[in-house]
N, C-alpha and C positions, 0 to 999 in steps of 0.2 A: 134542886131538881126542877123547880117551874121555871128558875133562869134557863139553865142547858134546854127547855123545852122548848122555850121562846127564842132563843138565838138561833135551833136548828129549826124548826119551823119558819124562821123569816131568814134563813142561809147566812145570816148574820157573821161574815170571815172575821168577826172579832176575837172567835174561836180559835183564832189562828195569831193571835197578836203576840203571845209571850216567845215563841221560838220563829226565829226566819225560817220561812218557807221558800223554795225555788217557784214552786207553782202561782201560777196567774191568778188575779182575782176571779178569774169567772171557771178556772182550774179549783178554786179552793170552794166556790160555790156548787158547782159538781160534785162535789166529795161529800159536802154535808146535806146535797140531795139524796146520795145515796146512802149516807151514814143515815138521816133521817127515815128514808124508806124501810131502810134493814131493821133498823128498830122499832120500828111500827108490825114490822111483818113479821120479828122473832123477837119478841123482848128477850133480855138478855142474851145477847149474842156475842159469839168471839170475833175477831178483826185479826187478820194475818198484812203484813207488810212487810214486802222485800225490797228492800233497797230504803233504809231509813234515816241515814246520814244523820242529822245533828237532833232528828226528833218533831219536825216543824210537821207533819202531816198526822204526827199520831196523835199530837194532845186534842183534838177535839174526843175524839174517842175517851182519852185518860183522865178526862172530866164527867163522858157518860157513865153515868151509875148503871145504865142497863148492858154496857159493854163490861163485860166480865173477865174475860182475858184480851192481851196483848201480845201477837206474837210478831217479833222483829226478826227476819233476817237477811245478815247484810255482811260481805267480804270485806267490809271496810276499808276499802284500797284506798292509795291516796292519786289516783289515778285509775280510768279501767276504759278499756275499749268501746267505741260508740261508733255506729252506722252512717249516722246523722252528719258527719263531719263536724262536730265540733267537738273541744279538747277542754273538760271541765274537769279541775283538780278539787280535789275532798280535802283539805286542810286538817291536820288534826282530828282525821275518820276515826272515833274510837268508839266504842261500845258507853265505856266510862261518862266520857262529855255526851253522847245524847240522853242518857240517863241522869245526868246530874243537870241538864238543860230542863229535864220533865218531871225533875223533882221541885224545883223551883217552881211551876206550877200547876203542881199537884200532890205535895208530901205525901201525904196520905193516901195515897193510888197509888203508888211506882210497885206496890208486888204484884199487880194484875200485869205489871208485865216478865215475858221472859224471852230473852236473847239469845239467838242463838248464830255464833260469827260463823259465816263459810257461803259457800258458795250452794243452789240446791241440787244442782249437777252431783253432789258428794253425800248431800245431807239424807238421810233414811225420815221420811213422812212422817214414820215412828213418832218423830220428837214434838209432834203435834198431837197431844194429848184429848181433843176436843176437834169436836167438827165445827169446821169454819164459815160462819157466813158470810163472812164482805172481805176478800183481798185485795189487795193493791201491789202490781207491780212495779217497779220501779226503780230497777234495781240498773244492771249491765245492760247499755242499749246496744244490743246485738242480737241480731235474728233469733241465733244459737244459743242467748242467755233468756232470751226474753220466752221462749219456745218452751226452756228446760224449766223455767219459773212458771210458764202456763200449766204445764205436764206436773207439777209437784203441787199447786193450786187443787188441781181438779183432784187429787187421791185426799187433798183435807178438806172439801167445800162437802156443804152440805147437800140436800137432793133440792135446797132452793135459794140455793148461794148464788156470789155475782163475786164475779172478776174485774177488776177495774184495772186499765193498765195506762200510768202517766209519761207522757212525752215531756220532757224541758222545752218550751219555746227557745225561738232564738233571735 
C-alpha cells in the first residue's frame, strides 16, 4: 500500500511498466494525476474504461487497493474507424489476452474486474453495478463513438466524477 502511494503521488509511469501502453509519458503522467486525485477525493472508488485493448492503462488502477472495481468495455475489433486519419490495427483484440496480460501483474486482483465486450451505443448502463468515479474513454475515435461513450459515461459517473478522454499521438 505505501509503495502504490509513493509511486502515484510522484506520478511515477513505472505503474505502467508490466503491460505496453500506446499513451505518452506525459499521457500516462495525467492518468495517475487523475487516478491519484480521485482517490484522495473518494477512497475506494470504481474506474470505468472504454476502449482497453491489451490492458496497458488499467493496471495502475488493478494495483490500487482503494479502486474496488474495474469496468472494461471494449468492441474488440481488430480494426475500427478513426477521424484523426490514422489506421491503427488491434492485433489479437480479445478480452482473454488483456486479462491474462493483468493477471501476470496482479493475480490476486483480476476479480475487481469485469468485461464487458460491445460497443456502448448497444450496451444498457444497467451493466454498471456501481457509480463510477474516474472514466477513461478511449475507445472508437469517431465523433459518433466518442459522443455515445460520453452519453453512457455520464448515466454511471458519480455527482463528483471526472471523464477523461485519451487521443493516440501520432
Amino acid at each position: 500500500m505505501i509503495e502504490i502511494e509513493q509511486l502515484l503521488s510522484s506520478l511515477d509511469i513505472k505503474l505502467f511498466e508490466r503491460i505496453y501502453s500506446q499513451s505518452s509519458n506525459n499521457d500516462k503522467k495525467s492518468l495517475l494525476a487523475c487516478q491519484f486525485a480521485t482517490r484522495n477525493l473518494t477512497p475506494n472508488y470504481c474506474y470505468l474504461e472504454i476502449g482497453s485493448y491489451i490492458g496497458g492503462s488499467i493496471q495502475p488502477h488493478l494495483l490500487d487497493d482503494q479502486c474496488l472495481h474495474i469496468y472494461s468495455i471494449d468492441k474488440r475489433p481488430a480494426q475500427q474507424p478513426d477521424n484523426r486519419g490514422v489506421n491503427y490495427k488491434y492485433s489479437n483484440n480479445s478480452t482473454q489476452r488483456m486479462l491474462n496480460n493483468l493477471r501476470e501483474v496482479a493475480p490476486k486482483r483480476i476479480d475487481k474486474i469485469i468485461c464487458i465486450d460491445g460497443d456502448t451505443r448497444e450496451i444498457s448502463p444497467d451493466k454498471i453495478q456501481e457509480q463510477i468515479q474516474l472514466c477513461l474513454i478511449d475507445g472508437e475515435h469517431t465523433d459518433e463513438a466518442v459522443f455515445s461513450d460520453f452519453q453512457f459515461c455520464l448515466t454511471t459517473l458519480s455527482q463528483n466524477g471526472a471523464i477523461l478522454f485519451q487521443g493516440l499521438s501520432s
